[in-house]
C-alpha positions as CSV (number, residue, x, y, z in Angstrom):
1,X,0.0,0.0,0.0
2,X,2.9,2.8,1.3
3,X,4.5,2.0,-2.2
4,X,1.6,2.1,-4.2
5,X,1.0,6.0,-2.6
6,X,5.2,6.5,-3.3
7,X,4.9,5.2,-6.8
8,X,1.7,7.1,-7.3
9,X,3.1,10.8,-5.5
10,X,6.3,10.0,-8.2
11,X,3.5,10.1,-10.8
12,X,2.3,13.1,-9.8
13,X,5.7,14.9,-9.7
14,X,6.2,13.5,-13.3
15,X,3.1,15.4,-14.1
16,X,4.0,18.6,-12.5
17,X,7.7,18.7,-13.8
18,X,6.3,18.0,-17.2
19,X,3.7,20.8,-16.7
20,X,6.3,23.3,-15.8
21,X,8.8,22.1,-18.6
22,X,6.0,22.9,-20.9
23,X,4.8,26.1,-19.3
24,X,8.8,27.4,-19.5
25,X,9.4,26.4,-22.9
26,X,6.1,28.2,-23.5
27,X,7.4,31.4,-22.1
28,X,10.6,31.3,-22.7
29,X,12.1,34.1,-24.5
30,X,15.8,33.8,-26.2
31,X,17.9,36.9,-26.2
32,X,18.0,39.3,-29.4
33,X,21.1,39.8,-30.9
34,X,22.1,43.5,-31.1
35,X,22.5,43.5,-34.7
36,X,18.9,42.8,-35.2
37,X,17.7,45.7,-32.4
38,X,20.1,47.7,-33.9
39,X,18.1,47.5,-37.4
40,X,14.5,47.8,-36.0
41,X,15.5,50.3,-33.5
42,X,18.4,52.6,-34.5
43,X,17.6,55.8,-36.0
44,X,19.3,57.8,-38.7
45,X,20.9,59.8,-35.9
46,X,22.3,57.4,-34.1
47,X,25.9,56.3,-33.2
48,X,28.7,54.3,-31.2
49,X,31.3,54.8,-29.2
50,X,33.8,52.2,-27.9
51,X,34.5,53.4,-24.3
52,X,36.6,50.6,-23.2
53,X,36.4,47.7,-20.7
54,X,33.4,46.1,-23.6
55,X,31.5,49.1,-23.2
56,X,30.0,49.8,-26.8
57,X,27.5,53.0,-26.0
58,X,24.9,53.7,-28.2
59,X,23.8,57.8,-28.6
60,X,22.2,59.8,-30.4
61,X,22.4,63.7,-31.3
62,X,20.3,66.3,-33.5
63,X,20.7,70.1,-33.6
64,X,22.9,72.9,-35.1
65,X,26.6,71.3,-34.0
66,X,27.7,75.2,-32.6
67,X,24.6,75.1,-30.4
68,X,24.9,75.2,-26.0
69,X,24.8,71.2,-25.7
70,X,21.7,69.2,-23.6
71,X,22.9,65.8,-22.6
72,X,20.1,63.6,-21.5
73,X,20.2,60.3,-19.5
74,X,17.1,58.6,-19.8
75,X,15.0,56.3,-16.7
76,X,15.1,52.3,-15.5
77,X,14.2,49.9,-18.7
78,X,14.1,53.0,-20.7
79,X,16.5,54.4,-23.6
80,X,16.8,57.4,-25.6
81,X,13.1,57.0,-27.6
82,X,11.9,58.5,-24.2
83,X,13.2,61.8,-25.5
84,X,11.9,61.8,-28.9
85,X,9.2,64.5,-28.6
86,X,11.7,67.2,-26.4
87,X,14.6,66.3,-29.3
88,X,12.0,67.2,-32.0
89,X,11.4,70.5,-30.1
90,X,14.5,71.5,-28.8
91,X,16.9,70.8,-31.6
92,X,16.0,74.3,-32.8
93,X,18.1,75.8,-30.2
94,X,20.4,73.2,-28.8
95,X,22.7,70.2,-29.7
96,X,20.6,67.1,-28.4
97,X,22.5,64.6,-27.2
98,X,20.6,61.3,-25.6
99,X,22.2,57.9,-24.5
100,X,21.7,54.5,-23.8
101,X,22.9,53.4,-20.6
102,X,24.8,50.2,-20.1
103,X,22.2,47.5,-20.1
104,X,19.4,49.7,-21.9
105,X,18.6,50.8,-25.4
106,X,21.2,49.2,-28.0
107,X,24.5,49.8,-25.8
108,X,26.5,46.8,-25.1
109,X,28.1,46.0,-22.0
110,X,30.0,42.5,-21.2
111,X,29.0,40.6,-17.9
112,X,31.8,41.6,-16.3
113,X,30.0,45.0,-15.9
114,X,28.2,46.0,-12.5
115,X,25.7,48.5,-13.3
116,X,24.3,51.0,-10.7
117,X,23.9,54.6,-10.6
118,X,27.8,55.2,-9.8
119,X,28.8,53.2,-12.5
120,X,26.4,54.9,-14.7
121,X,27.8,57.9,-13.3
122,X,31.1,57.7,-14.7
123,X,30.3,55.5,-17.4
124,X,28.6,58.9,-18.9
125,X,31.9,60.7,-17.7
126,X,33.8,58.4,-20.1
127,X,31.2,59.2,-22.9
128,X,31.5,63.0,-21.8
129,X,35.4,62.9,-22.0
130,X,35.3,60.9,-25.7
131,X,32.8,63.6,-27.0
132,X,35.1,66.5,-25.9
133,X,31.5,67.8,-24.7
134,X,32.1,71.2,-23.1
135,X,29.5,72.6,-20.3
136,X,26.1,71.4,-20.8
137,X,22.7,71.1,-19.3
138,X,22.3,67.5,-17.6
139,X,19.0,66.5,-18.1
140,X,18.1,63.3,-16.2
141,X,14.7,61.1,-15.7
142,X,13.7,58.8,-12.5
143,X,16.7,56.9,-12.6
144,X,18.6,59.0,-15.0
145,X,17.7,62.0,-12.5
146,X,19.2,59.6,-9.7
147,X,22.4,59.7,-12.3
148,X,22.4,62.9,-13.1
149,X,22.8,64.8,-9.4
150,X,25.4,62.6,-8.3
151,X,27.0,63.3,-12.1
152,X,26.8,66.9,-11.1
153,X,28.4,66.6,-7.6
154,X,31.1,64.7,-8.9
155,X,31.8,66.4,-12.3
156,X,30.4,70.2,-11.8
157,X,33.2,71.6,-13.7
158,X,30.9,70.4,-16.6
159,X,27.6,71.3,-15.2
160,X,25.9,74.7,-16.6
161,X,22.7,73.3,-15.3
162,X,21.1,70.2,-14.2
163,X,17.5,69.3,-14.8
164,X,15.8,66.7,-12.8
165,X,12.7,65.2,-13.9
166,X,10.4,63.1,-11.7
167,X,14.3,62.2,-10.2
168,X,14.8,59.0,-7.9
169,X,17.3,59.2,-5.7
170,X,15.6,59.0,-2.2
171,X,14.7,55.8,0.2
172,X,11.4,54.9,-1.3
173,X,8.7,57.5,0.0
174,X,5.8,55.5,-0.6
175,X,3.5,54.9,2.7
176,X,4.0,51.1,3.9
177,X,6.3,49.8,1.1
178,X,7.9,46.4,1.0
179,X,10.0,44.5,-1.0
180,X,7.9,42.9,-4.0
181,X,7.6,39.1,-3.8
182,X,9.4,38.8,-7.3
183,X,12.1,40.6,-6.3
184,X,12.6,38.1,-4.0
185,X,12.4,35.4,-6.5
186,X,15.2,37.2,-8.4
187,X,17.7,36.7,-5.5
188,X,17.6,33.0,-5.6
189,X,20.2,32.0,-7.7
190,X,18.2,28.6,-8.6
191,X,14.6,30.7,-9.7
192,X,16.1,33.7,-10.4
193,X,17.6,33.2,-13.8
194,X,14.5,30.6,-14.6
195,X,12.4,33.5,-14.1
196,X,14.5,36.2,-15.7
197,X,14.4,34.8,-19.3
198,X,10.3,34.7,-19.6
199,X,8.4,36.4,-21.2
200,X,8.1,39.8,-19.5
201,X,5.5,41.5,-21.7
202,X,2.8,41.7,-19.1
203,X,4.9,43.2,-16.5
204,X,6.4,45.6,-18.9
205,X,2.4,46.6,-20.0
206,X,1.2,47.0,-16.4
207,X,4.8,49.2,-15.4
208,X,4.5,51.4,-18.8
209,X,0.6,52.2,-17.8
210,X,1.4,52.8,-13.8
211,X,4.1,55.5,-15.6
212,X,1.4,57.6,-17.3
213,X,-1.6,59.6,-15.8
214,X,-3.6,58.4,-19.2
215,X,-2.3,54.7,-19.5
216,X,-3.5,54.8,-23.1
217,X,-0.4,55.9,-23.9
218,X,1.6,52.8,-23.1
219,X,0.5,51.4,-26.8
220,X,1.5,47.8,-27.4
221,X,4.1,49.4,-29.6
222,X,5.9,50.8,-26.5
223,X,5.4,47.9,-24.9
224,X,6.9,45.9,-27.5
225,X,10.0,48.0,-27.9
226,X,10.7,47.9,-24.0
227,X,10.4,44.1,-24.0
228,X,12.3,43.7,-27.2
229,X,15.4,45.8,-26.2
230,X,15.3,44.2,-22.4
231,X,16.0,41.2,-24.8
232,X,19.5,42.6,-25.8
233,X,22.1,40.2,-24.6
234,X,22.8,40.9,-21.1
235,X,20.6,43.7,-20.9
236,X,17.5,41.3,-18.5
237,X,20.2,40.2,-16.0
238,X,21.9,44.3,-15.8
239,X,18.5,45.1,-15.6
240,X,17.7,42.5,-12.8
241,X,20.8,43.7,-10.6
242,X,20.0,47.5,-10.7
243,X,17.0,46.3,-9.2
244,X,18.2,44.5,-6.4
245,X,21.2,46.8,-5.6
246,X,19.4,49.7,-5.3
247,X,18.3,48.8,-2.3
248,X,21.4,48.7,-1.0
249,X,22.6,51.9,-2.6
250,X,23.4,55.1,-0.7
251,X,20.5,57.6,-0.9
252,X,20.3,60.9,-1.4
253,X,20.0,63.5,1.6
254,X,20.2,67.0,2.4
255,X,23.8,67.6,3.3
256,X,25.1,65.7,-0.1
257,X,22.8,67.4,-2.1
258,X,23.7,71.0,-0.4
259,X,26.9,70.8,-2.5
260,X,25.1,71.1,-5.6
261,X,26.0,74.4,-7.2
262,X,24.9,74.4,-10.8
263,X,21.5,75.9,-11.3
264,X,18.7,73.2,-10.9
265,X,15.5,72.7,-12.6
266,X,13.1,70.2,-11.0
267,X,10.1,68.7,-12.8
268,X,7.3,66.5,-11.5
269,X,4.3,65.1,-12.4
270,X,1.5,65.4,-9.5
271,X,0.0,62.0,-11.1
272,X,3.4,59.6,-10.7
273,X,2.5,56.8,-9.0
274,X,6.1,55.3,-9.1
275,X,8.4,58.1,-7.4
276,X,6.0,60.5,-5.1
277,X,5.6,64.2,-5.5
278,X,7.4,64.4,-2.2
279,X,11.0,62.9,-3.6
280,X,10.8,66.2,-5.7
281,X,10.1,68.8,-2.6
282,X,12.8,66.8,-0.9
283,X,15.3,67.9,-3.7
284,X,14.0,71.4,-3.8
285,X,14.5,71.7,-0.1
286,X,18.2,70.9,-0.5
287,X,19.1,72.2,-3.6
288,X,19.7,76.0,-2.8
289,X,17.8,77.8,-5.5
290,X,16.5,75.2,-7.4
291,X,13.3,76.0,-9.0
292,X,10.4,73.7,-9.0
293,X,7.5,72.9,-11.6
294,X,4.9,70.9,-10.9
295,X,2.6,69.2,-13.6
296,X,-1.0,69.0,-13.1
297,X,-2.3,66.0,-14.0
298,X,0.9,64.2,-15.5
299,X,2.5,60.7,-14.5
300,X,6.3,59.8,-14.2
301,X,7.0,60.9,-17.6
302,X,6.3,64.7,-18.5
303,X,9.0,64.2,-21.3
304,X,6.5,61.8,-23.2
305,X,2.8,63.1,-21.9
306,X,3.2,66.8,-21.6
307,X,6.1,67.2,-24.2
308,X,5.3,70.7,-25.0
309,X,4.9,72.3,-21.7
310,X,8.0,70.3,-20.4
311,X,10.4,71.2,-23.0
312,X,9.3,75.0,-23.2
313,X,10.6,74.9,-19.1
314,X,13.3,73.6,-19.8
315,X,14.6,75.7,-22.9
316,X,14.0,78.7,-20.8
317,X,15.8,77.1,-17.8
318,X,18.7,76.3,-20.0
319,X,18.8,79.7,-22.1
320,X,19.8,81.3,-18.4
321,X,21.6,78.7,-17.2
322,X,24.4,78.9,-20.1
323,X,24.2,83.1,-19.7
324,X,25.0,82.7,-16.4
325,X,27.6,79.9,-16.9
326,X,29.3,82.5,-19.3
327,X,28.4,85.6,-17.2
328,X,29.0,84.6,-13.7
329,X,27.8,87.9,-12.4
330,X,24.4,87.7,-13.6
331,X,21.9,86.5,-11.5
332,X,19.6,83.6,-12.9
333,X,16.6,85.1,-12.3
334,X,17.2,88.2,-14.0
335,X,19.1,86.4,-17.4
336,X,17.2,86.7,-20.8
Protein backbone atom coordinates (compact mmCIF):
# COMPACT_ATOMS: atom_id res chain seq x y z
CA UNK A 1 0.00 0.00 0.00
CA UNK A 2 2.91 2.77 1.34
CA UNK A 3 4.55 2.02 -2.20
CA UNK A 4 1.58 2.13 -4.19
CA UNK A 5 1.04 5.99 -2.56
CA UNK A 6 5.21 6.55 -3.30
CA UNK A 7 4.89 5.18 -6.82
CA UNK A 8 1.66 7.08 -7.31
CA UNK A 9 3.09 10.75 -5.53
CA UNK A 10 6.35 10.03 -8.21
CA UNK A 11 3.53 10.08 -10.84
CA UNK A 12 2.25 13.06 -9.78
CA UNK A 13 5.66 14.92 -9.70
CA UNK A 14 6.19 13.52 -13.26
CA UNK A 15 3.15 15.36 -14.08
CA UNK A 16 3.99 18.60 -12.47
CA UNK A 17 7.68 18.72 -13.76
CA UNK A 18 6.28 17.99 -17.24
CA UNK A 19 3.68 20.77 -16.72
CA UNK A 20 6.26 23.33 -15.85
CA UNK A 21 8.84 22.09 -18.58
CA UNK A 22 6.03 22.91 -20.90
CA UNK A 23 4.80 26.06 -19.25
CA UNK A 24 8.79 27.41 -19.45
CA UNK A 25 9.41 26.36 -22.91
CA UNK A 26 6.15 28.17 -23.52
CA UNK A 27 7.39 31.43 -22.06
CA UNK A 28 10.63 31.34 -22.73
CA UNK A 29 12.09 34.06 -24.48
CA UNK A 30 15.80 33.80 -26.17
CA UNK A 31 17.91 36.89 -26.18
CA UNK A 32 17.98 39.29 -29.39
CA UNK A 33 21.10 39.81 -30.86
CA UNK A 34 22.11 43.46 -31.07
CA UNK A 35 22.48 43.50 -34.74
CA UNK A 36 18.92 42.76 -35.22
CA UNK A 37 17.70 45.69 -32.41
CA UNK A 38 20.11 47.70 -33.90
CA UNK A 39 18.13 47.52 -37.45
CA UNK A 40 14.55 47.79 -36.04
CA UNK A 41 15.45 50.28 -33.49
CA UNK A 42 18.42 52.59 -34.52
CA UNK A 43 17.59 55.78 -35.98
CA UNK A 44 19.26 57.84 -38.74
CA UNK A 45 20.88 59.80 -35.91
CA UNK A 46 22.30 57.38 -34.05
CA UNK A 47 25.93 56.32 -33.24
CA UNK A 48 28.65 54.25 -31.23
CA UNK A 49 31.35 54.80 -29.16
CA UNK A 50 33.78 52.22 -27.89
CA UNK A 51 34.53 53.41 -24.30
CA UNK A 52 36.65 50.61 -23.23
CA UNK A 53 36.37 47.67 -20.67
CA UNK A 54 33.43 46.07 -23.64
CA UNK A 55 31.53 49.13 -23.19
CA UNK A 56 29.98 49.78 -26.82
CA UNK A 57 27.54 52.98 -26.00
CA UNK A 58 24.93 53.72 -28.19
CA UNK A 59 23.76 57.81 -28.57
CA UNK A 60 22.25 59.82 -30.43
CA UNK A 61 22.35 63.67 -31.31
CA UNK A 62 20.33 66.28 -33.54
CA UNK A 63 20.67 70.11 -33.62
CA UNK A 64 22.92 72.87 -35.12
CA UNK A 65 26.60 71.31 -34.02
CA UNK A 66 27.66 75.17 -32.63
CA UNK A 67 24.59 75.09 -30.43
CA UNK A 68 24.92 75.17 -26.02
CA UNK A 69 24.82 71.24 -25.75
CA UNK A 70 21.70 69.25 -23.56
CA UNK A 71 22.86 65.77 -22.61
CA UNK A 72 20.11 63.59 -21.49
CA UNK A 73 20.18 60.30 -19.49
CA UNK A 74 17.07 58.65 -19.82
CA UNK A 75 15.03 56.33 -16.71
CA UNK A 76 15.07 52.31 -15.53
CA UNK A 77 14.22 49.88 -18.70
CA UNK A 78 14.13 53.03 -20.70
CA UNK A 79 16.51 54.45 -23.63
CA UNK A 80 16.78 57.39 -25.55
CA UNK A 81 13.15 57.04 -27.60
CA UNK A 82 11.89 58.46 -24.15
CA UNK A 83 13.23 61.79 -25.53
CA UNK A 84 11.86 61.83 -28.86
CA UNK A 85 9.23 64.49 -28.60
CA UNK A 86 11.72 67.18 -26.44
CA UNK A 87 14.57 66.35 -29.29
CA UNK A 88 11.96 67.23 -31.97
CA UNK A 89 11.44 70.51 -30.06
CA UNK A 90 14.51 71.53 -28.80
CA UNK A 91 16.91 70.82 -31.57
CA UNK A 92 15.95 74.31 -32.77
CA UNK A 93 18.12 75.84 -30.24
CA UNK A 94 20.35 73.19 -28.82
CA UNK A 95 22.66 70.19 -29.66
CA UNK A 96 20.56 67.08 -28.40
CA UNK A 97 22.47 64.61 -27.21
CA UNK A 98 20.65 61.27 -25.61
CA UNK A 99 22.23 57.88 -24.49
CA UNK A 100 21.66 54.47 -23.81
CA UNK A 101 22.92 53.39 -20.60
CA UNK A 102 24.83 50.21 -20.08
CA UNK A 103 22.18 47.50 -20.12
CA UNK A 104 19.40 49.68 -21.94
CA UNK A 105 18.64 50.76 -25.41
CA UNK A 106 21.22 49.23 -28.05
CA UNK A 107 24.54 49.84 -25.84
CA UNK A 108 26.52 46.79 -25.14
CA UNK A 109 28.13 45.98 -22.03
CA UNK A 110 30.04 42.49 -21.18
CA UNK A 111 28.99 40.59 -17.94
CA UNK A 112 31.83 41.60 -16.25
CA UNK A 113 30.02 45.02 -15.93
CA UNK A 114 28.18 45.99 -12.55
CA UNK A 115 25.74 48.48 -13.29
CA UNK A 116 24.29 51.01 -10.68
CA UNK A 117 23.89 54.61 -10.58
CA UNK A 118 27.83 55.23 -9.80
CA UNK A 119 28.81 53.20 -12.51
CA UNK A 120 26.40 54.93 -14.74
CA UNK A 121 27.81 57.94 -13.25
CA UNK A 122 31.11 57.69 -14.71
CA UNK A 123 30.31 55.48 -17.42
CA UNK A 124 28.61 58.86 -18.91
CA UNK A 125 31.92 60.73 -17.69
CA UNK A 126 33.81 58.40 -20.14
CA UNK A 127 31.21 59.20 -22.89
CA UNK A 128 31.52 63.01 -21.79
CA UNK A 129 35.37 62.91 -22.04
CA UNK A 130 35.31 60.87 -25.73
CA UNK A 131 32.85 63.60 -27.05
CA UNK A 132 35.15 66.50 -25.88
CA UNK A 133 31.49 67.84 -24.66
CA UNK A 134 32.09 71.24 -23.12
CA UNK A 135 29.50 72.57 -20.29
CA UNK A 136 26.09 71.35 -20.82
CA UNK A 137 22.68 71.14 -19.33
CA UNK A 138 22.29 67.49 -17.59
CA UNK A 139 18.97 66.51 -18.07
CA UNK A 140 18.09 63.30 -16.23
CA UNK A 141 14.66 61.09 -15.72
CA UNK A 142 13.68 58.82 -12.51
CA UNK A 143 16.66 56.87 -12.57
CA UNK A 144 18.63 59.01 -14.96
CA UNK A 145 17.73 61.99 -12.47
CA UNK A 146 19.23 59.59 -9.71
CA UNK A 147 22.42 59.69 -12.35
CA UNK A 148 22.40 62.90 -13.12
CA UNK A 149 22.78 64.82 -9.36
CA UNK A 150 25.43 62.64 -8.32
CA UNK A 151 27.04 63.26 -12.12
CA UNK A 152 26.84 66.85 -11.08
CA UNK A 153 28.40 66.58 -7.59
CA UNK A 154 31.11 64.73 -8.93
CA UNK A 155 31.81 66.43 -12.26
CA UNK A 156 30.39 70.20 -11.77
CA UNK A 157 33.24 71.58 -13.67
CA UNK A 158 30.88 70.37 -16.64
CA UNK A 159 27.62 71.35 -15.23
CA UNK A 160 25.95 74.69 -16.65
CA UNK A 161 22.72 73.34 -15.31
CA UNK A 162 21.08 70.18 -14.19
CA UNK A 163 17.50 69.33 -14.79
CA UNK A 164 15.75 66.69 -12.81
CA UNK A 165 12.69 65.22 -13.93
CA UNK A 166 10.35 63.06 -11.70
CA UNK A 167 14.30 62.21 -10.15
CA UNK A 168 14.84 59.04 -7.91
CA UNK A 169 17.28 59.15 -5.69
CA UNK A 170 15.64 59.00 -2.19
CA UNK A 171 14.70 55.80 0.24
CA UNK A 172 11.37 54.91 -1.29
CA UNK A 173 8.72 57.54 -0.03
CA UNK A 174 5.83 55.48 -0.64
CA UNK A 175 3.55 54.86 2.66
CA UNK A 176 4.01 51.13 3.91
CA UNK A 177 6.26 49.79 1.10
CA UNK A 178 7.88 46.44 0.96
CA UNK A 179 10.04 44.48 -1.05
CA UNK A 180 7.90 42.90 -4.04
CA UNK A 181 7.65 39.09 -3.83
CA UNK A 182 9.38 38.84 -7.25
CA UNK A 183 12.15 40.63 -6.27
CA UNK A 184 12.64 38.15 -3.97
CA UNK A 185 12.41 35.36 -6.52
CA UNK A 186 15.17 37.23 -8.37
CA UNK A 187 17.73 36.67 -5.49
CA UNK A 188 17.59 32.97 -5.58
CA UNK A 189 20.17 31.96 -7.70
CA UNK A 190 18.21 28.59 -8.60
CA UNK A 191 14.64 30.68 -9.70
CA UNK A 192 16.13 33.74 -10.38
CA UNK A 193 17.65 33.18 -13.84
CA UNK A 194 14.54 30.61 -14.61
CA UNK A 195 12.39 33.52 -14.12
CA UNK A 196 14.47 36.20 -15.68
CA UNK A 197 14.41 34.80 -19.30
CA UNK A 198 10.33 34.66 -19.62
CA UNK A 199 8.41 36.44 -21.15
CA UNK A 200 8.12 39.81 -19.51
CA UNK A 201 5.48 41.50 -21.69
CA UNK A 202 2.79 41.65 -19.11
CA UNK A 203 4.91 43.24 -16.47
CA UNK A 204 6.40 45.59 -18.90
CA UNK A 205 2.37 46.62 -19.97
CA UNK A 206 1.19 46.96 -16.39
CA UNK A 207 4.78 49.17 -15.44
CA UNK A 208 4.54 51.36 -18.77
CA UNK A 209 0.64 52.21 -17.77
CA UNK A 210 1.39 52.77 -13.82
CA UNK A 211 4.05 55.52 -15.58
CA UNK A 212 1.38 57.56 -17.30
CA UNK A 213 -1.62 59.60 -15.84
CA UNK A 214 -3.60 58.40 -19.16
CA UNK A 215 -2.31 54.70 -19.51
CA UNK A 216 -3.50 54.83 -23.10
CA UNK A 217 -0.42 55.94 -23.87
CA UNK A 218 1.55 52.81 -23.06
CA UNK A 219 0.48 51.44 -26.84
CA UNK A 220 1.49 47.81 -27.41
CA UNK A 221 4.13 49.40 -29.64
CA UNK A 222 5.93 50.77 -26.51
CA UNK A 223 5.37 47.89 -24.95
CA UNK A 224 6.90 45.85 -27.47
CA UNK A 225 10.03 47.95 -27.93
CA UNK A 226 10.65 47.85 -24.01
CA UNK A 227 10.38 44.12 -23.97
CA UNK A 228 12.26 43.73 -27.16
CA UNK A 229 15.39 45.81 -26.22
CA UNK A 230 15.31 44.16 -22.35
CA UNK A 231 16.00 41.20 -24.84
CA UNK A 232 19.53 42.58 -25.75
CA UNK A 233 22.08 40.24 -24.59
CA UNK A 234 22.79 40.91 -21.12
CA UNK A 235 20.56 43.75 -20.87
CA UNK A 236 17.53 41.31 -18.48
CA UNK A 237 20.21 40.21 -15.98
CA UNK A 238 21.92 44.29 -15.81
CA UNK A 239 18.46 45.15 -15.59
CA UNK A 240 17.74 42.47 -12.81
CA UNK A 241 20.81 43.67 -10.59
CA UNK A 242 19.98 47.49 -10.70
CA UNK A 243 17.01 46.31 -9.20
CA UNK A 244 18.19 44.46 -6.35
CA UNK A 245 21.20 46.77 -5.58
CA UNK A 246 19.40 49.74 -5.30
CA UNK A 247 18.28 48.84 -2.27
CA UNK A 248 21.44 48.69 -0.98
CA UNK A 249 22.61 51.89 -2.59
CA UNK A 250 23.40 55.15 -0.72
CA UNK A 251 20.53 57.57 -0.91
CA UNK A 252 20.29 60.94 -1.44
CA UNK A 253 20.03 63.50 1.56
CA UNK A 254 20.25 67.04 2.42
CA UNK A 255 23.83 67.61 3.35
CA UNK A 256 25.14 65.70 -0.08
CA UNK A 257 22.79 67.42 -2.15
CA UNK A 258 23.70 70.98 -0.44
CA UNK A 259 26.95 70.84 -2.53
CA UNK A 260 25.12 71.09 -5.63
CA UNK A 261 26.02 74.44 -7.15
CA UNK A 262 24.87 74.39 -10.77
CA UNK A 263 21.51 75.87 -11.28
CA UNK A 264 18.67 73.21 -10.85
CA UNK A 265 15.46 72.67 -12.56
CA UNK A 266 13.05 70.18 -11.02
CA UNK A 267 10.11 68.71 -12.84
CA UNK A 268 7.26 66.52 -11.52
CA UNK A 269 4.29 65.09 -12.38
CA UNK A 270 1.50 65.43 -9.51
CA UNK A 271 -0.02 62.03 -11.09
CA UNK A 272 3.45 59.65 -10.70
CA UNK A 273 2.46 56.75 -8.98
CA UNK A 274 6.15 55.31 -9.12
CA UNK A 275 8.45 58.07 -7.43
CA UNK A 276 6.03 60.53 -5.09
CA UNK A 277 5.58 64.19 -5.48
CA UNK A 278 7.40 64.35 -2.15
CA UNK A 279 11.01 62.92 -3.62
CA UNK A 280 10.75 66.20 -5.70
CA UNK A 281 10.06 68.77 -2.63
CA UNK A 282 12.76 66.76 -0.92
CA UNK A 283 15.29 67.86 -3.67
CA UNK A 284 14.04 71.37 -3.80
CA UNK A 285 14.45 71.70 -0.12
CA UNK A 286 18.15 70.87 -0.49
CA UNK A 287 19.11 72.23 -3.57
CA UNK A 288 19.66 76.04 -2.80
CA UNK A 289 17.84 77.81 -5.54
CA UNK A 290 16.53 75.23 -7.44
CA UNK A 291 13.29 76.01 -9.00
CA UNK A 292 10.36 73.66 -9.04
CA UNK A 293 7.48 72.95 -11.64
CA UNK A 294 4.94 70.87 -10.89
CA UNK A 295 2.60 69.17 -13.65
CA UNK A 296 -1.05 68.99 -13.06
CA UNK A 297 -2.25 65.96 -13.95
CA UNK A 298 0.90 64.15 -15.52
CA UNK A 299 2.47 60.74 -14.49
CA UNK A 300 6.26 59.78 -14.24
CA UNK A 301 6.99 60.90 -17.58
CA UNK A 302 6.32 64.69 -18.45
CA UNK A 303 9.02 64.17 -21.30
CA UNK A 304 6.48 61.82 -23.16
CA UNK A 305 2.75 63.08 -21.86
CA UNK A 306 3.21 66.84 -21.61
CA UNK A 307 6.11 67.20 -24.20
CA UNK A 308 5.27 70.69 -24.97
CA UNK A 309 4.94 72.28 -21.67
CA UNK A 310 8.05 70.29 -20.35
CA UNK A 311 10.38 71.21 -22.97
CA UNK A 312 9.32 74.97 -23.20
CA UNK A 313 10.58 74.88 -19.06
CA UNK A 314 13.33 73.60 -19.81
CA UNK A 315 14.58 75.74 -22.94
CA UNK A 316 14.03 78.71 -20.79
CA UNK A 317 15.80 77.15 -17.75
CA UNK A 318 18.72 76.29 -19.98
CA UNK A 319 18.78 79.73 -22.11
CA UNK A 320 19.77 81.26 -18.36
CA UNK A 321 21.58 78.73 -17.22
CA UNK A 322 24.40 78.94 -20.11
CA UNK A 323 24.19 83.14 -19.75
CA UNK A 324 24.98 82.69 -16.37
CA UNK A 325 27.63 79.89 -16.92
CA UNK A 326 29.25 82.47 -19.33
CA UNK A 327 28.37 85.57 -17.15
CA UNK A 328 28.99 84.62 -13.66
CA UNK A 329 27.84 87.88 -12.41
CA UNK A 330 24.41 87.72 -13.64
CA UNK A 331 21.95 86.51 -11.46
CA UNK A 332 19.59 83.56 -12.90
CA UNK A 333 16.59 85.05 -12.27
CA UNK A 334 17.24 88.15 -13.96
CA UNK A 335 19.10 86.35 -17.38
CA UNK A 336 17.19 86.74 -20.78
Amino acid sequence: MLRAIFVFFLFLLGIAGVGLGAGWALLHRADIPYEQLEAKYGATDSQYVDLGQGVRMHYRVSGPRAAPVLLLVHGFSASTHTWDAWADLLDRSYRVVRVDLPGHGLTRAPKSYHGGVIAYRDTLQAFVESQNLGPFVLVGSSMGGNVAWRYALAHPENVAGLVLVDAAGWPDLRAGSAELPVFQLLRNPVLGPVIRDLDSSALTRQGLRAAFADPALANEEMVLRYTELSRAPGHRQQLIDNSLGYRNGDYANAEKLAGIKAPTLILHGDRDLLVPLAAAQLFHGAITGSQLVIYSGIGHLPQEEAPSRSAQDVSEFAAKAFVRRSQPNVALASAP
